[in-house]
C-alpha positions in Angstrom: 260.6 -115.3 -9.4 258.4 -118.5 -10.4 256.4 -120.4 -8.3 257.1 -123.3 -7.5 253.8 -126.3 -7.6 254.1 -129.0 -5.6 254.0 -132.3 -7.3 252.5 -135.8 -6.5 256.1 -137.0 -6.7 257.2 -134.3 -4.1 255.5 -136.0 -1.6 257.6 -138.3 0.4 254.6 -140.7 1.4 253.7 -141.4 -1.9 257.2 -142.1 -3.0 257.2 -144.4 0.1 254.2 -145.9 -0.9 254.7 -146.3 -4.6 258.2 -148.2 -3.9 256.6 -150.2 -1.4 253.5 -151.2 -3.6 256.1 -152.2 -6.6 257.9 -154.6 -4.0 254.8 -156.2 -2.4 254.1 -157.3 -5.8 257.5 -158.7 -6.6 257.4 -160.4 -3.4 253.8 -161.9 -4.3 254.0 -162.6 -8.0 256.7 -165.5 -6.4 253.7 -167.1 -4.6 252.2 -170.5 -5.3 248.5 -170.1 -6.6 247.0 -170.5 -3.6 248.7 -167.6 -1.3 248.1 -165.7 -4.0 244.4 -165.5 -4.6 243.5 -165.5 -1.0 246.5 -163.3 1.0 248.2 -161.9 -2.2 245.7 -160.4 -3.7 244.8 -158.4 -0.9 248.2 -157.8 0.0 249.0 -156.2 -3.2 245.3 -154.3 -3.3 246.1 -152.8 -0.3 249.5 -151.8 -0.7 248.1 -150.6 -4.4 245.7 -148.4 -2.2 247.7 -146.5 -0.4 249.7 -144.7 -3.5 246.6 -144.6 -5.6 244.7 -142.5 -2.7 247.4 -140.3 -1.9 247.7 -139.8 -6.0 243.6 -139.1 -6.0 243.9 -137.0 -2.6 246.2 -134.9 -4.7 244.6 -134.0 -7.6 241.2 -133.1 -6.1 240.8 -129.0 -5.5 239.0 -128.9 -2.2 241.3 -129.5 1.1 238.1 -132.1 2.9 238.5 -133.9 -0.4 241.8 -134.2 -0.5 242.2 -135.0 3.1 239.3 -137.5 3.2 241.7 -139.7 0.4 245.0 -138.8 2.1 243.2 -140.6 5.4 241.9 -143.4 3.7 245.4 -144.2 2.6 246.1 -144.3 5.9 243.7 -147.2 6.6 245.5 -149.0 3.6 248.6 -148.4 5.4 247.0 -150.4 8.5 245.6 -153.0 6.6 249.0 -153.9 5.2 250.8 -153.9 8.5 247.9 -156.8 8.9 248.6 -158.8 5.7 252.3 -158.4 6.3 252.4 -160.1 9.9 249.9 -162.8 8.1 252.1 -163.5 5.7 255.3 -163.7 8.1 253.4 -166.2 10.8 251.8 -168.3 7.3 255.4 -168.4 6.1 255.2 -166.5 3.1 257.7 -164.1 3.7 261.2 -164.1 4.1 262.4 -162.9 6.9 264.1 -160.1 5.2 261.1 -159.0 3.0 259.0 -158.9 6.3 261.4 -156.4 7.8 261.8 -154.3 4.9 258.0 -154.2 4.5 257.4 -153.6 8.0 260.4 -150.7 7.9 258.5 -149.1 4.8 255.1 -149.3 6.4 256.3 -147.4 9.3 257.2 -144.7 7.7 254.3 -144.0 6.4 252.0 -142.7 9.3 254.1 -139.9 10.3 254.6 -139.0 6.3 250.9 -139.0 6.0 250.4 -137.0 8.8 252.8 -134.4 7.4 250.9 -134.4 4.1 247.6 -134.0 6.1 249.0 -131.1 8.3 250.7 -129.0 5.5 247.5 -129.5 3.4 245.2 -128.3 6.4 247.6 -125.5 6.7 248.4 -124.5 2.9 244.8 -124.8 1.5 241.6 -122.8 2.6 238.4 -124.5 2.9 
């Protein structure tokens, strides 16, 4: 029987992620100048962050490596919650892209938490 690898697109937070950072910048791109270079740009970084960590997190060989990434995505995830509820009250969003936003963005803790768990538990030191 083959083994079978586990691959960065296996992951359900990064798919999570990845989606979400594609639609944060949809949502942005629509933005007059101004929104854009001071909450966009951040917006987007952040959501950016929180796939590309997971993806580095993933392709390192030690577990502490991998996890210190995975965790740092996490704080992405938390910085996002705080662009998204700036851009809601600064009336940037749409009601409907808030929600959605916010919906994706709570997903993600307990995914990450999964990916830190198996990774403590499949990988030795």
């Amino acid at each position: 029987m083959e083994a079978k690898y586990l691959k960065l697109n296996d992951i359900d937070a990064y798919k999570i992620s990845f989606h979400l950072s594609n639609y944060v910048w949809e949502v942005v791109i629509k933005w007059d100048s101004f929104a854009r270079r001071t909450i966009g740009e951040q917006f987007v970084t952040a959501a950016d962050s929180i796939s590309a960590n997971i993806a580095e997190g993933f392709g390192r060989y030690f577990k502490k490596d991998k996890i210190k990434f995975y965790r740092c995505s996490t704080g992405s995830v938390k910085e996002c919650f705080d662009w998204n509820e700036k851009s809601k009250v600064r009336s940037l969003l749409k009601q409907e892209e808030y929600d959605y936003i916010f919906g994706e963005l709570q997903k993600l803790p307990e995914a990450m938490n999964r990916l830190i768990k198996f990774t403590n538990l499949k990988l030795k030191d």
